[in-house]
C-alpha positions in Angstrom: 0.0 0.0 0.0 3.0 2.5 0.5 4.2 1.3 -2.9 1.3 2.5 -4.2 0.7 5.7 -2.2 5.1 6.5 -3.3 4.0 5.8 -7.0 1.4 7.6 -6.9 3.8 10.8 -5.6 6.3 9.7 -8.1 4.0 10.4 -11.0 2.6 13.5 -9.8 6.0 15.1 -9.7 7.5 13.8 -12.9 6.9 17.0 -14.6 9.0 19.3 -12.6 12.2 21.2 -13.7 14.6 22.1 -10.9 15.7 19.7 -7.4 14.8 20.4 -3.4 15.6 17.2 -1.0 12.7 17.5 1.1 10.2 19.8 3.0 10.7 22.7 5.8 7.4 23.7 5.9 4.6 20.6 6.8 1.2 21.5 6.3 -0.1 17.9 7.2 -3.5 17.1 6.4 -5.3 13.9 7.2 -8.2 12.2 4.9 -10.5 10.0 7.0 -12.6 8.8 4.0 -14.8 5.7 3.9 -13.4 2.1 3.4 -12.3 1.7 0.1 -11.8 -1.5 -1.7 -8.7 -1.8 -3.7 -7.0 -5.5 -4.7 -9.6 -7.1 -3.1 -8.8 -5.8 0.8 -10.8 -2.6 2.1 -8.8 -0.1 3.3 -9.1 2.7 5.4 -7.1 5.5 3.4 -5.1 8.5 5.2 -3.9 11.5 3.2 -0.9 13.8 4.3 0.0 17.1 2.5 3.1 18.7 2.9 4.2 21.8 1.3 7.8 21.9 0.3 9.9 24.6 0.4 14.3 23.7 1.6 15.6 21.2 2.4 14.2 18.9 5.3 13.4 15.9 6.5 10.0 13.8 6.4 8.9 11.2 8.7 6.2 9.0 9.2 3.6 9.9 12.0 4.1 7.2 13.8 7.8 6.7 13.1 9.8 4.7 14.3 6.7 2.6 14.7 4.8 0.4 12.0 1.8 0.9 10.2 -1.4 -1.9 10.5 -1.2 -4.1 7.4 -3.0 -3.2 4.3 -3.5 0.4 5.3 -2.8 3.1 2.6 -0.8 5.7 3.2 -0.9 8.7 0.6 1.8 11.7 0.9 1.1 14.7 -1.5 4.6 16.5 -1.7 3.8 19.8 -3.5 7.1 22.4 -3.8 5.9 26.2 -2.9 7.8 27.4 -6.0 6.4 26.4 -9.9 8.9 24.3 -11.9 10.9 23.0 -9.0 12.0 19.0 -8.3 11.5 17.2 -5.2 14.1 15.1 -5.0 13.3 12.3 -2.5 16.4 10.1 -0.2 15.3 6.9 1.8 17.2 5.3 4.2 17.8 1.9 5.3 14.9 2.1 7.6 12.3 2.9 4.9 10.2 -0.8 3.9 7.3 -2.1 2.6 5.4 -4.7 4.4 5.9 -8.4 3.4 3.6 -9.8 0.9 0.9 -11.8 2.2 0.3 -14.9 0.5 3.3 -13.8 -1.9 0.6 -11.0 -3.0 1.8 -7.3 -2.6 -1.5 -5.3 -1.8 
């Protein structure tokens, strides 16, 4: 569900021009919408916006704790500037849960 929820970032932000490592200013907002069904599992989804602006760091709410299984996880990076790249760094404690049943959902 992160996969998807990163992918979903990566695309959004393939059009920019210029580079910025991560955010200085977080304007986090949580979605609380409905279960919704996606590869079979429903799935609460949570939303987090964070406007970007320097360089920074970004962690995960509940870092360094884990996330229940099969919850998605959405993080909408948008840079305060037009034409600028996010450019984003993970390190070796960023994962993805296991795949259940050798399924990834």
């Amino acid at each position: 569900m992160l996969l998807f929820g990163l992918l979903l970032l990566i695309c959004a932000l393939a059009g920019q021009r210029h580079a910025t490592q991560a955010e200085s200013n977080l304007s986090s907002k949580f979605q609380f919408s409905n279960n919704k069904e996606q590869n079979g599992v429903q799935d609460p989804q949570h939303e987090r916006l964070i406007t970007v602006s320097t360089n920074g760091s970004i962690h995960s709410p509940k870092f360094p704790h884990t996330y229940p299984r099969n919850m998605v996880l959405v993080w909408r990076l948008v840079a305060v500037e037009e034409n600028v790249w996010i450019q984003l760094t993970f390190d070796e404690r960023f994962g993805l849960e296991e795949p259940e049943d050798d399924i990834c959902k």
